[in-house]
C-alpha positions in Angstrom: -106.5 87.2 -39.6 -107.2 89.2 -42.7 -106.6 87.5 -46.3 -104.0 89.5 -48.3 -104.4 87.5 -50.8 -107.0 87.0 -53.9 -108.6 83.3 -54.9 -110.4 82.8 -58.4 -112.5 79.0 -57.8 -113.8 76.5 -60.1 -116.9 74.8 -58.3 -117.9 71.7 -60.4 -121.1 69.3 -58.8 -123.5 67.2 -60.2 -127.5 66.1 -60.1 -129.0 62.5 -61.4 -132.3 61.9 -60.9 -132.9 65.2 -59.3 -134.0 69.1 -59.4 -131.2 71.8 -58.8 -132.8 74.4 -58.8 -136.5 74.8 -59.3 -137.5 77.8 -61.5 -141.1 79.1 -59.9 -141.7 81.1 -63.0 -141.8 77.8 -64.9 -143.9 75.3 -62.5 -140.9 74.6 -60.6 -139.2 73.3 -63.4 -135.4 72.7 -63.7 -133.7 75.6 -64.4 -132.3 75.9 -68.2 -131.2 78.4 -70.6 -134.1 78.7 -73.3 -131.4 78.9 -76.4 -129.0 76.0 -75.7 -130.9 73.8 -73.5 -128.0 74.0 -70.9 -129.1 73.3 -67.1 -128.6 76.3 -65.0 -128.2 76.9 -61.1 -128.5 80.4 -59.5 -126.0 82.0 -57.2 -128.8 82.2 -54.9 -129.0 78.7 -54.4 -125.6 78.2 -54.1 -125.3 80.2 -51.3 -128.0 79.1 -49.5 -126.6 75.9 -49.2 -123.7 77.3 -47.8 -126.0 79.4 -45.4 -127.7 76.2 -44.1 -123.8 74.2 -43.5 -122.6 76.9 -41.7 -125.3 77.5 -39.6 -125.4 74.1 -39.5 -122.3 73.6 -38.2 -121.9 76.8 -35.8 -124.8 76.7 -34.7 -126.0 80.1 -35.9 -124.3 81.6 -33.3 -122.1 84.9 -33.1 -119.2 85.2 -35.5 -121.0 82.4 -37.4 -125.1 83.6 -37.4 -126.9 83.7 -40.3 -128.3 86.7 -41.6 -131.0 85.6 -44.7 -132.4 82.6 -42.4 -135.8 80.8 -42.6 -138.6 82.8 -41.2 -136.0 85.9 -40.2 -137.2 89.5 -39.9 -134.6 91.3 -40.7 -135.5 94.7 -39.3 -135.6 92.9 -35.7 -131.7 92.1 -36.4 -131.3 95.7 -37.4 -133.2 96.5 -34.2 -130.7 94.1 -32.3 -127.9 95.7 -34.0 -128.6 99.1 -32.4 -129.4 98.3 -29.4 -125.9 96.5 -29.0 -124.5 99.8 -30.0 -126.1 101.7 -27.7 -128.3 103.8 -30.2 -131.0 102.3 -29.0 -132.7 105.5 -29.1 -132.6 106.3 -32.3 -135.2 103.4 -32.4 -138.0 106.2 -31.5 -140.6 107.5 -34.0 -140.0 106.6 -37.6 -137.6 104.0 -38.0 -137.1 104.3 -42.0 -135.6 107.8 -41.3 -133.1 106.8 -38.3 -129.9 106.1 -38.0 -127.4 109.1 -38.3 -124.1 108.5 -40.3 -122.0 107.1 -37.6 -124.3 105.1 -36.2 -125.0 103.3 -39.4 -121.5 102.7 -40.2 -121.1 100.7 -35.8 -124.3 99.2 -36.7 -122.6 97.9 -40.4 -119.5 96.7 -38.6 -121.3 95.2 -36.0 -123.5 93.2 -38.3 -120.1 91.9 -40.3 -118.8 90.8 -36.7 -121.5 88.5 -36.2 -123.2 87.6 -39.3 -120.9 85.1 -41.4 -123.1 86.2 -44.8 -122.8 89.6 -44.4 -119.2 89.5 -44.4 -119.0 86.8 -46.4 -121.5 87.7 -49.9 -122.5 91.3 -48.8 -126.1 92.7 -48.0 -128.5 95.9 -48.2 -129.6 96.5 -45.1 -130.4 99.8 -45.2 -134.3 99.2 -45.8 -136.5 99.9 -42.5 -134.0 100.2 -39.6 -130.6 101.2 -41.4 -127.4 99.4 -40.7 -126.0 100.3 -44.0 -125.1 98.2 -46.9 -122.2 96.0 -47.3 -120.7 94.7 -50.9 -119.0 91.2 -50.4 -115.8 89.7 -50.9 -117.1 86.2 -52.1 -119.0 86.0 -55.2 -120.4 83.5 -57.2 -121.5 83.0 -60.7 -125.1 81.0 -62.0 -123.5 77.5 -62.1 -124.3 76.1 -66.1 -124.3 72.7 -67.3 -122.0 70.6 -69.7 -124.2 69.5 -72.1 -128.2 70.4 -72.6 -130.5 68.9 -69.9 -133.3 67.4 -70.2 -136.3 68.2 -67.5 -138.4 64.5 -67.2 -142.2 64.9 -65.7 -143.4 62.0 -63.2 -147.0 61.8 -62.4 -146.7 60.9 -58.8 -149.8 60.6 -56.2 -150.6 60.6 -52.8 -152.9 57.8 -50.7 -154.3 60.6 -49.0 -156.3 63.6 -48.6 -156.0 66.7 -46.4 -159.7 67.8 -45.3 -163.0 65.6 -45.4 -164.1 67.8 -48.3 -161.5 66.1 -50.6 -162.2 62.8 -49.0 -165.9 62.8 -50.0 -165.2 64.6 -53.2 -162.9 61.6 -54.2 -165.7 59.0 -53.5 -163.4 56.6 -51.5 -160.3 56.7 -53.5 -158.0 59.0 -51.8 -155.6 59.3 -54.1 -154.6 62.5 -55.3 -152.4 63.5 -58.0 -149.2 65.8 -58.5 -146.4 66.0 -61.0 -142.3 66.2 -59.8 -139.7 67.4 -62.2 -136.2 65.6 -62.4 -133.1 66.1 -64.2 -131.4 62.5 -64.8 -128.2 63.5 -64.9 -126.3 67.0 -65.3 -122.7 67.9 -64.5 -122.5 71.9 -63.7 -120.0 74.1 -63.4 -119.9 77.4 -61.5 -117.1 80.2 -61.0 -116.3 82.1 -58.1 -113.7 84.9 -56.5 -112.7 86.4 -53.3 -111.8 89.9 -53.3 -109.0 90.6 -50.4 -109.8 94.2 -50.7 -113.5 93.7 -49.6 -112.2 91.6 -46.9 -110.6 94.2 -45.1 -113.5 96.0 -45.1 -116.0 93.3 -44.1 -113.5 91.3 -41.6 -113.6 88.5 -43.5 -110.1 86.6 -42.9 -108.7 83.1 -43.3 -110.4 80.9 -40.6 -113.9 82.6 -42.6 -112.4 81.7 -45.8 -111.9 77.8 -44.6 -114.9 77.6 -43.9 -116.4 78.9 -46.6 -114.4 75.9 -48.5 -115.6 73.3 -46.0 -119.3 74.2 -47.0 -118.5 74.2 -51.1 -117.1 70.7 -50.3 -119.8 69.5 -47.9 -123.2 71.0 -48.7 -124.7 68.6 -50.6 -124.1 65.9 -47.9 -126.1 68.2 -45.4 -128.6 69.2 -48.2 -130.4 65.8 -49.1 -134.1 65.9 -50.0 -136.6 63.8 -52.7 -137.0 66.6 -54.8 -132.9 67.1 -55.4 -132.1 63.8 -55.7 -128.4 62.8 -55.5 -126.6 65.9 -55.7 -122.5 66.0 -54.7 -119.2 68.2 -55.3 -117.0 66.4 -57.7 -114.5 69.2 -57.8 -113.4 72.4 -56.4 -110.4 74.3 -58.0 -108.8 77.1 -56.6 -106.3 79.6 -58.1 -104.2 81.5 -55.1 -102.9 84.8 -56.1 -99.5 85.6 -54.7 -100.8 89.3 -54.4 -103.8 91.1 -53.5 -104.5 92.4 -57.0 -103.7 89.2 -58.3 -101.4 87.5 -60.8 -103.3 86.4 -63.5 -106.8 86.8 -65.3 -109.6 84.9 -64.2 -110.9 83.6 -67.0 -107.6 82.7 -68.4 -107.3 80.4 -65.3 -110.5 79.2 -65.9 -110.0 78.1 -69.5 -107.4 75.8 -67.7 -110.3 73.6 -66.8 -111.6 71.3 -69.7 -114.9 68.9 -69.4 -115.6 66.9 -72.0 -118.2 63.7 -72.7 -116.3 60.5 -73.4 -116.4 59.5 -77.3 -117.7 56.2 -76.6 -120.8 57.9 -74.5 -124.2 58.9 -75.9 -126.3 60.1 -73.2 -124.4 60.7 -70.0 -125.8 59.2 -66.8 -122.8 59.6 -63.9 -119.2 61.4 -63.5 -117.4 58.7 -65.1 -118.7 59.5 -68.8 -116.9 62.6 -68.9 -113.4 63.4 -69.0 -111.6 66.3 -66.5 -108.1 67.9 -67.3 -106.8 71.1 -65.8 -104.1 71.9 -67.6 -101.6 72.6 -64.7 -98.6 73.1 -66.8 -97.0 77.0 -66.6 -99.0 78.5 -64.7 -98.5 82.0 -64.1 -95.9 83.5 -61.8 -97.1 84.2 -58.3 -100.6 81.5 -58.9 -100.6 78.3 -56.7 -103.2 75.9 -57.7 -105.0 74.3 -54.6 -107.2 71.1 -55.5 -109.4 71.1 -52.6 -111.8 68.1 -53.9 
């Protein structure tokens, strides 16, 4: 069933003793803007969490696969694509030049069908085998923290060595050295919307839409590793639009949510030393407020 409806979302989540979101330009250090010091997330990351619980939970099988996998080559989908089609024979000779304008646009569709992040946040497929390009109707700002984070080095090593080169190099101590970053404790905050005019044109309807919920809520639980720490969804807001256009401004909705550190707190270290209101008072005519966590 299609949405005919748009959603604005507030996605709130924490870290303590942990690293969101690894910036590789930086030695895999937390992520952070270089002016205030607050922690940032990337939309990326965000939504490959939500890649890995769907597929988690659906298997990664048809309507529910998963597009931008692990180890995926994505021209062999665009491959599969066609031949499912029945163009299979525009395959022949050089494939960055196939693909005539009808056959991309089955090949697009069919992709949305079966691929819950292509009709979910979009993709550009149309590089080697071309099955078009797809703008999505979920999308999701970087996530930013409360306050400034700090990023804490730990000098960490490991009792062993890989090859016997090492092990005679280290002269029977086996211990090797490495370093691990951690955040000790940030609160973050991230936006999102869901366009119900893209939906229409991606198929992405209500029982899509759930889901996509059920991951926000869920992902950390499925997500758990060393390097993040403890990482859960504290809250997840979202604003229902009576219409398709919508009832309201976004960020006016947004401004509804206020996070503040507790007077009586210094340095935060869990949820409980900040205060959350949403001001749930007037809200705009044809906008239903859905507290989903």
């Amino acid at each position: 069933m299609s949405l005919n409806n748009r959603y604005d979302f507030i996605l709130v989540f924490d870290v303590r003793d942990g690293n969101p979101n690894g910036d590789p330009d930086a030695g895999n250090l937390p992520r952070l803007d270089a002016e205030s010091g607050h922690g940032l997330v990337t939309d990326v990351s965000l939504k490959r969490k939500v890649r890995n619980f769907v597929g988690l939970v659906k298997s990664e099988t048809p309507p529910f696969d998963i597009y931008v996998k692990e180890k995926a080559v994505l021209n062999q989908t665009h491959e599969k694509a066609y031949v499912a089609i029945g163009a299979a024979e525009e395959l022949k000779g050089d494939k960055k030049r196939k693909g005539s304008g009808d056959t991309v646009e089955k090949a697009r569709r069919w992709m949305c069908t079966n691929f819950f992040d292509v009709r979910t946040f979009g993709a550009v497929m149309s590089t080697g085998v071309n099955c078009g390009q797809v703008r999505g109707p979920v999308q999701l700002t970087f996530a930013r923290s409360v306050d400034p984070i700090i990023a804490q080095e730990h000098s960490i090593t490991r009792m062993a060595v890989a090859t016997e080169a090492e092990a005679e190099k280290q002269q029977g101590d086996n211990r090797t050295m490495g370093r691990k970053h951690t955040v000790p404790y940030g609160l973050y905050v991230a936006h999102g919307f869901v366009s119900a005019f893209l939906a229409k044109q991606t198929g992405f309807g209500d029982a899509d839409l759930e889901l996509f919920w059920q991951a926000l809520e869920h992902m950390f639980e499925h997500d758990r590793s060393a390097a993040r720490g403890e990482m859960a969804t504290r809250g997840l807001y979202v604003f229902k639009h009576e219409s398709e256009l919508g009832n309201a401004h976004a960020h006016a909705l947004f401004d509804r949510l206020t996070i503040t550190r507790k007077a009586e707190v210094d340095v935060a270290r869990g949820f409980a030393d900040y205060a959350v209101s949403l001001d749930e008072a007037d809200l705009p005519d044809g906008v239903t407020l859905l507290r989903r966590v």
